[in-house]
C-alpha positions in Angstrom: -4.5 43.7 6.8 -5.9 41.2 9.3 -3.0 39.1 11.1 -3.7 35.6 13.2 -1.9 36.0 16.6 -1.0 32.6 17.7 -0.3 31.9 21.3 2.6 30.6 22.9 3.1 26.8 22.5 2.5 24.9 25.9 6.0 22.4 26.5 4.8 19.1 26.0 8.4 17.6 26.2 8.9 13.7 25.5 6.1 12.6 27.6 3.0 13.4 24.9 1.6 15.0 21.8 0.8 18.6 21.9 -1.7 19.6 19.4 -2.1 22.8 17.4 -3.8 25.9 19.1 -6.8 27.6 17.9 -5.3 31.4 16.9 -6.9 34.4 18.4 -7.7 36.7 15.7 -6.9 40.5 15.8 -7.7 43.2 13.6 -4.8 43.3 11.2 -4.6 41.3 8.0 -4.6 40.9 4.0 -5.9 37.3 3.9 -8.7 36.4 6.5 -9.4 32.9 4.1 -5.8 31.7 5.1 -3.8 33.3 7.3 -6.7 33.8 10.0 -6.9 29.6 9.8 -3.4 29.2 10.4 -2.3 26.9 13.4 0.5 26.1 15.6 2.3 22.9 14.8 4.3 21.5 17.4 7.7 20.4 16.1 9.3 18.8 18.8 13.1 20.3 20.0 13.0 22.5 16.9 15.8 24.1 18.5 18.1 21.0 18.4 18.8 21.7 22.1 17.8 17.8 23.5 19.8 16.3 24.8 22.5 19.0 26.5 25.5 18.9 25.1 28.7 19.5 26.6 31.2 21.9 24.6 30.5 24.1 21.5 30.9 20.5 19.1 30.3 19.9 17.0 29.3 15.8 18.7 27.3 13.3 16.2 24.7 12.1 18.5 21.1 11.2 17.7 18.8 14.2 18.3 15.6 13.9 20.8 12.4 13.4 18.3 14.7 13.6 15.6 15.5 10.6 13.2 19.4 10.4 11.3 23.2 11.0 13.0 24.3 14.5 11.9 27.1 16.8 13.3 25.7 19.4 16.4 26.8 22.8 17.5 26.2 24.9 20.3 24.8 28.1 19.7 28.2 30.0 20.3 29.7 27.7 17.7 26.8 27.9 15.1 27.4 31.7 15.2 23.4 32.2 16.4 22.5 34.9 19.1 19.3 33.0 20.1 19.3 29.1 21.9 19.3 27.1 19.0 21.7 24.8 17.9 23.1 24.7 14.3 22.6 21.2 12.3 25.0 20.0 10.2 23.7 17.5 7.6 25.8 13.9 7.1 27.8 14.9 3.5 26.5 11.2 2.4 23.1 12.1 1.8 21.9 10.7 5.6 18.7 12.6 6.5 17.6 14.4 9.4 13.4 13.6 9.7 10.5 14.3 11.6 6.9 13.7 11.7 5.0 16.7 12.6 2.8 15.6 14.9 -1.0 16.4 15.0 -1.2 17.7 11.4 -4.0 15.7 9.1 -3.8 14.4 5.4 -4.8 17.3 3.6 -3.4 20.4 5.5 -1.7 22.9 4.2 1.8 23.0 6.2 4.4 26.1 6.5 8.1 25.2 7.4 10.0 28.2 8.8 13.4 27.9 9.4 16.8 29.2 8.9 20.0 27.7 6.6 24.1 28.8 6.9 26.8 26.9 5.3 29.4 24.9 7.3 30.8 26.6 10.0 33.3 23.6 10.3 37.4 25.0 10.3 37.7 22.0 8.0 35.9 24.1 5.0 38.0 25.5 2.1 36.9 29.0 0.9 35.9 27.3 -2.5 33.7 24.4 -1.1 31.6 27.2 1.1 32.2 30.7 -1.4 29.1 29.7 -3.4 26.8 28.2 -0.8 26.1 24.5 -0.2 22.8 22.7 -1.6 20.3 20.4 0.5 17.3 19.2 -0.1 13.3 19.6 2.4 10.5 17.9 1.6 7.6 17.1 3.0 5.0 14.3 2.8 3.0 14.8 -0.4 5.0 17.7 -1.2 7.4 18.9 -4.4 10.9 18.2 -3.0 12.9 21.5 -2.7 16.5 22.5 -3.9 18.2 24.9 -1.5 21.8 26.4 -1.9 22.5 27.9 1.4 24.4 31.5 1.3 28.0 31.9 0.3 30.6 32.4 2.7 33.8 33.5 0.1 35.9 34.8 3.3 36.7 31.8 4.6 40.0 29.9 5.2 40.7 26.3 6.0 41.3 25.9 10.3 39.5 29.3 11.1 35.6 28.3 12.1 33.2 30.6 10.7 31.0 33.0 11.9 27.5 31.2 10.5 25.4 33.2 7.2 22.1 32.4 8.5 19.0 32.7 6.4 15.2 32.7 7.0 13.5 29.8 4.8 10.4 28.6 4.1 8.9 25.3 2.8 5.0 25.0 1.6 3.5 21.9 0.8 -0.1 19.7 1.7 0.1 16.8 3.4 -0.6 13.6 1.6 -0.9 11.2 5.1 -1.3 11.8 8.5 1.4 13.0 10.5 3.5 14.1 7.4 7.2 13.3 7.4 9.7 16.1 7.0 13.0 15.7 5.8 16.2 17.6 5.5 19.2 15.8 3.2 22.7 17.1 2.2 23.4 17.1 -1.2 27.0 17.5 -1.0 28.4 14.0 -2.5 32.5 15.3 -3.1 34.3 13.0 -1.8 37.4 15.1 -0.6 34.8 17.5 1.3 35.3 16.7 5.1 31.9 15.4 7.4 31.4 18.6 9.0 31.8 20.6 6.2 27.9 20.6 4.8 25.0 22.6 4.9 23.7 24.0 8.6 19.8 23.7 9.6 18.4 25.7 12.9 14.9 27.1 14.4 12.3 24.9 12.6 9.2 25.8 13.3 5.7 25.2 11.5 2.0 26.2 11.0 -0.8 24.8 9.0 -4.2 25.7 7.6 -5.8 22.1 8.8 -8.2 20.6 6.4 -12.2 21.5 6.6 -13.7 18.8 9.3 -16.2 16.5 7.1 -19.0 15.6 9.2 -20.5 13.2 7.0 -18.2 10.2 7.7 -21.0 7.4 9.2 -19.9 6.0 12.9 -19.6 2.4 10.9 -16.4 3.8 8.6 -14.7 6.1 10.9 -11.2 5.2 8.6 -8.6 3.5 9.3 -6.5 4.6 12.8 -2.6 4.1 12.5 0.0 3.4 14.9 3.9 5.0 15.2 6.9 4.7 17.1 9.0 8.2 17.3 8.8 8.7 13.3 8.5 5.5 12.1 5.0 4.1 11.0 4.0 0.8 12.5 2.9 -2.0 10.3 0.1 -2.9 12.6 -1.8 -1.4 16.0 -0.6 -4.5 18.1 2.6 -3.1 19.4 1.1 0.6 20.5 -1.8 -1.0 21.6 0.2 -3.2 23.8 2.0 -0.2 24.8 -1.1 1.2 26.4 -2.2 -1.9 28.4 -1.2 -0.7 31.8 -3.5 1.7 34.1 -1.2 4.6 33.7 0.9 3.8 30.5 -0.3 5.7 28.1 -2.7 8.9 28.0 -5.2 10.0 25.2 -5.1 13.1 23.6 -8.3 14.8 22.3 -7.7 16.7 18.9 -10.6 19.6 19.8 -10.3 20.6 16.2 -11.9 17.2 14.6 -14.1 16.6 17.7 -17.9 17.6 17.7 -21.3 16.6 18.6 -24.1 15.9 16.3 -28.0 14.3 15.9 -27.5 10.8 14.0 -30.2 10.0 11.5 -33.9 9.5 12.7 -35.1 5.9 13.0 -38.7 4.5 14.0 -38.8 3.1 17.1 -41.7 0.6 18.0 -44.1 -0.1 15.9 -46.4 2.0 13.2 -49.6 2.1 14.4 -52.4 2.5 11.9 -56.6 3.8 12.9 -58.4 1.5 10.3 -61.7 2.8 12.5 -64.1 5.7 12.2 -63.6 7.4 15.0 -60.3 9.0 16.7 -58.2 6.7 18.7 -56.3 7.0 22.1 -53.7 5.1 23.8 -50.6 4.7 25.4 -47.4 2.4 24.8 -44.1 1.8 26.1 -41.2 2.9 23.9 -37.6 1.0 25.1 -34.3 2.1 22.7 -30.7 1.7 23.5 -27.2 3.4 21.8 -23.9 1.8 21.6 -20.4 3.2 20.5 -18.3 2.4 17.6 -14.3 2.9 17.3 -11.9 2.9 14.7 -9.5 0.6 16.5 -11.8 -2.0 16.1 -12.6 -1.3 12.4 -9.4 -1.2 10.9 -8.8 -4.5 12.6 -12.3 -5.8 11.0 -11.0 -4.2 7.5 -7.8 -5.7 7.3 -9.7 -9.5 8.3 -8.2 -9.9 11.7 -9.7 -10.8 14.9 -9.7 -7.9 17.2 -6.7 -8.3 19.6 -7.2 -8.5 23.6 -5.6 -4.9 24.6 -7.2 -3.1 21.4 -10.7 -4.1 23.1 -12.6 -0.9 23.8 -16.5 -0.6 25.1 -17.9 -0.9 21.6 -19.4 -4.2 20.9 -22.9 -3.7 21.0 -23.0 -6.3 24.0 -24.2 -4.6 26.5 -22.7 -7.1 29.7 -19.6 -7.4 27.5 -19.0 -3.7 26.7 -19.8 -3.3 31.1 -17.0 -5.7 31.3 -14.6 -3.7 28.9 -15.5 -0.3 30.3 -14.0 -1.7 33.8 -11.2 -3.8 32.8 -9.7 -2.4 29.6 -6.8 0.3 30.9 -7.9 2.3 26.7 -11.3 2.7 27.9 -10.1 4.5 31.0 -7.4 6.2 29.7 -10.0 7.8 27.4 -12.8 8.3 29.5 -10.4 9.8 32.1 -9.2 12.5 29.5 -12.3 13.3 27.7 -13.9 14.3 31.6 -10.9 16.5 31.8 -11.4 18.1 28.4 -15.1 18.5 28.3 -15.8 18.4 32.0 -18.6 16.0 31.8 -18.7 12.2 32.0 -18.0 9.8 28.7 -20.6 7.2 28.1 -19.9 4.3 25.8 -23.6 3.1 26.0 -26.8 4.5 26.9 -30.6 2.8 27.3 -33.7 4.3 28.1 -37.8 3.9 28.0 -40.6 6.4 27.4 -44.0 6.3 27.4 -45.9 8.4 25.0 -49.7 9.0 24.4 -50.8 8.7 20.6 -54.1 10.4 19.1 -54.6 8.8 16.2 -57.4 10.4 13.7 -59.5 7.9 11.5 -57.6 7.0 8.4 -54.3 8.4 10.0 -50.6 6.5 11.2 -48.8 7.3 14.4 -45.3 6.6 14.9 -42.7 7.7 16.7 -39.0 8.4 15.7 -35.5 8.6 17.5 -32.6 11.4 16.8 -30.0 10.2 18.8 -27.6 12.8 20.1 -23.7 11.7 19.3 -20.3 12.8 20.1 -17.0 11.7 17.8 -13.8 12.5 19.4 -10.7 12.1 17.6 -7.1 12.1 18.7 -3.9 10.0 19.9 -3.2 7.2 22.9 0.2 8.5 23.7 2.7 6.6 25.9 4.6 7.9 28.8 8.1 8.0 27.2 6.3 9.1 23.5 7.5 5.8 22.2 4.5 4.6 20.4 1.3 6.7 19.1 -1.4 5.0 18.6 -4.3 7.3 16.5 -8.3 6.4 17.1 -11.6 8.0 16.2 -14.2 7.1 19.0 -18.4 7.9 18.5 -20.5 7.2 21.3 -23.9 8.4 22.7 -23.3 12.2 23.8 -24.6 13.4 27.5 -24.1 16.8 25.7 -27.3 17.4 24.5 -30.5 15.6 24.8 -31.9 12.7 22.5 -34.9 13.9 19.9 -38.0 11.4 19.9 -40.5 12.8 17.4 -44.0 11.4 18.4 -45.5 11.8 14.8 -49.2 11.0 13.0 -49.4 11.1 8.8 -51.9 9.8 6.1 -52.0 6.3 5.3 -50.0 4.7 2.7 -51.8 2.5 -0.2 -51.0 -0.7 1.4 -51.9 0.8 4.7 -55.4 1.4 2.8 -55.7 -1.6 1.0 -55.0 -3.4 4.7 -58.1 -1.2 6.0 -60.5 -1.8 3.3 -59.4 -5.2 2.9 -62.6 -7.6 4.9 -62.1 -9.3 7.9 -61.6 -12.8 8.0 -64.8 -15.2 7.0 -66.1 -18.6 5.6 -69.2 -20.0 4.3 -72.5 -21.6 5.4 -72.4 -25.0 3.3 -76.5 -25.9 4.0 -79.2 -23.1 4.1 -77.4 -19.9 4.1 -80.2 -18.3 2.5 -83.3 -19.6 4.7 -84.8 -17.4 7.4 -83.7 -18.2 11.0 -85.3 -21.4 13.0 -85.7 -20.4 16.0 -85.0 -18.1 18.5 -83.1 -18.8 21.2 -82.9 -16.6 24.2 -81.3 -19.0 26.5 -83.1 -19.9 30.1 -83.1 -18.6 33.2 -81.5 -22.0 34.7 -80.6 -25.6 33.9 -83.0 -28.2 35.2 -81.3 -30.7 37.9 -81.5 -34.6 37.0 -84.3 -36.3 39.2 -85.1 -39.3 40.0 -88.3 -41.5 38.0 -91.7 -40.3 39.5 -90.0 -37.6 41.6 -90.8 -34.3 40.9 -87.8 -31.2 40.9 -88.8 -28.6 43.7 -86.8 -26.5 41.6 -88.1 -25.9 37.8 -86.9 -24.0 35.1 -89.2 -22.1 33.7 -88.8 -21.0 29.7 -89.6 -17.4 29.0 -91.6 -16.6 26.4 
């Protein structure tokens, strides 16, 4: 059997996004089509350890990257040998949520984690000796019923000891940054607060979806904004967020990044030998490539007028894209981290001129065509505190690799040699266009200068016959 290894997850904290590893592979495993794929997801404080808490608990406080108030205990108190905390779910159904950050519509996502039921000294035997049910789901997954293990020794005002057990959860994501979601389902009313089902060590991994490298720079989707685990109605606020030289930083996703040619286009004119003998020549070929963003598109989509701070380098104006690339904290925040991740300098335009030699055979075309080279990079402006997420697909002309200009000669097409045998421009000879020629005239040597009456010219034309 072939088993993925996946390295240790670099501590992003509260300050960013981390994204999902690329596993090392090693030679164990059964399923090289999915488990070799698998991924890292970061869930953030999976261990419920933010912020510290003071005393075994259990304390209803809001937990760090966590949305919903639920009942925390320390690890002594949970009955866990490891750091993490135990969970309690609110009784009334309140939920404990998270969007998993970095995981794409489409992915198949893995939930580990581990259940017990209350370890609360408020419990009866009878509302913990059959286990207590709760509820995980995921975006765009089947919601699943879980009854935690029973616990049929216990006695009102003695805490218990915690019966934890591994779970997992499998579903695919049906939207970007999927939303998980823990809820109690115990709904007796007589059953105390603390006394519900216990959640610790969540952890993730996904098989992402396969990259589709046929999306066209002009419809690069629609980018979405969040604050913590709430989805933003519109870009404004995040984008806002990120107007400041150091407020935010952008976050390449490696995974959905790549370079590629864009499609060939004619550049200059075709130039077509109507002659009978082989033509040479030179010209001067000029062409130019700007970026496109999503920001800017999902603004155009939705009929709004693209708003001051969501500005990036990706007009197609060349002295007002200048202007952006210097004044627009996005551009640089961008720029800045895509130099650290490729070691190379970003460019969101590019202009150059060439001048070719053509050989053009009688009856033949010359042309000559441009591949430009391209580089998408996908991923998330990120503000300091992680407050607002902001996601953006940027496609600009790549330094990467070098630009393809295919000097190229073919056959004509008809038209081309309907235009050749077509004659040249004429008209008509309305009186004696079929009479033999006059005269000849071959012009003299020099005019003759005026004189005066009686006075003879020194200087005479003479005709030449």
């Amino acid at each position: 059997m072939n088993r993925t290894t996946l390295p240790a997850l670099a501590v992003l904290g509260a300050a960013g996004l981390l994204l999902p590893l690329t596993p090392l592979s090693s030679p164990v495993s059964a399923s090289p089509a999915s488990a070799a794929a698998e991924q890292a997801v970061p869930v953030l404080n999976g261990d419920f350890a933010d912020p510290v808490m003071k005393g075994d608990g259990p304390t209803t406080v809001g937990i760090d990257h966590w949305t919903g108030l639920n009942q925390r205990y320390s690890p002594t108190a949970s009955g866990r040998t490891d750091a993490s905390h135990g969970i309690a779910l609110q009784k009334d159904g309140n939920t404990l949520q998270q969007r998993l950050r970095g995981v794409r519509a489409g992915a198949r996502v893995t939930v580990r984690y581990e259940d017990s039921p209350a370890v609360s000294k408020e419990c009866t035997g009878e509302q913990v000796v059959a286990g207590q049910p709760y509820a995980v789901v995921g975006s765009g997954g089947a919601v699943q019923e879980v009854t935690t293990a029973g616990d049929p020794d216990r006695v009102k005002g003695t805490p218990g000891k915690g019966r934890w057990t591994g779970r997992a959860y499998v579903f695919t994501a049906s939207e970007n940054e999927p939303l998980l979601t823990f809820t109690s389902r115990i709904t007796d009313s007589r059953t105390h607060v603390t006394c519900s089902p216990m959640i610790a060590r969540v952890r993730a991994v996904e098989v992402p979806p396969e990259l589709d490298r046929t999306v066209s720079k002009t419809a690069l989707g629609t980018s979405e904004a969040y604050k913590g685990n709430d989805r933003e109605s519109t870009l404004h606020n995040a984008a806002a967020a990120c107007n400041g030289e150091n407020a935010c930083v952008f976050r390449p996703d490696t995974r959905m990044s790549f370079r590629y040619y864009d499609r060939a286009r004619v550049v200059g004119e075709a130039f077509v030998n109507c002659t009978r003998n082989a033509l040479e020549h030179s010209r001067l070929l000029s062409y130019s490539e700007r970026a496109h963003d999503s920001v800017s598109q999902t603004y155009a989509d939705a009929g709004l007028a693209l708003n001051e701070v969501a500005r990036l380098p990706t007009s197609g104006d060349r002295t007002e894209d200048e202007k952006r690339a210097r004044e627009r904290p996005m551009a640089a925040q961008f720029a800045l981290a895509y130099e650290r991740n490729w070691q190379r300098s970003w460019q969101w335009f590019s202009s150059d001129q060439r001048t070719v030699v053509e050989k053009i055979q009688p009856g033949e075309v010359s042309w000559v065509e441009m591949q430009p080279s391209r580089e998408r990079v996908e991923g998330w402006f990120v503000s300091k505190k992680d407050d607002y997420r902001l996601h953006a697909v940027v496609d600009g002309p790549s330094r990467a690799v070098p630009d393809r200009l295919l000097q190229r000669t073919g056959p004509m097409s008809e038209a081309e040699k309907q235009r050749c045998a077509a004659a040249r421009p004429m008209t008509t000879t309305p009186v004696g266009a079929d009479a033999p020629a006059s005269d000849s005239d071959k012009g003299l040597l020099k005019t003759p200068a005026p004189t005066a009456p009686g006075v003879r010219s020194s200087d005479r034309s003479i005709p030449l016959n």
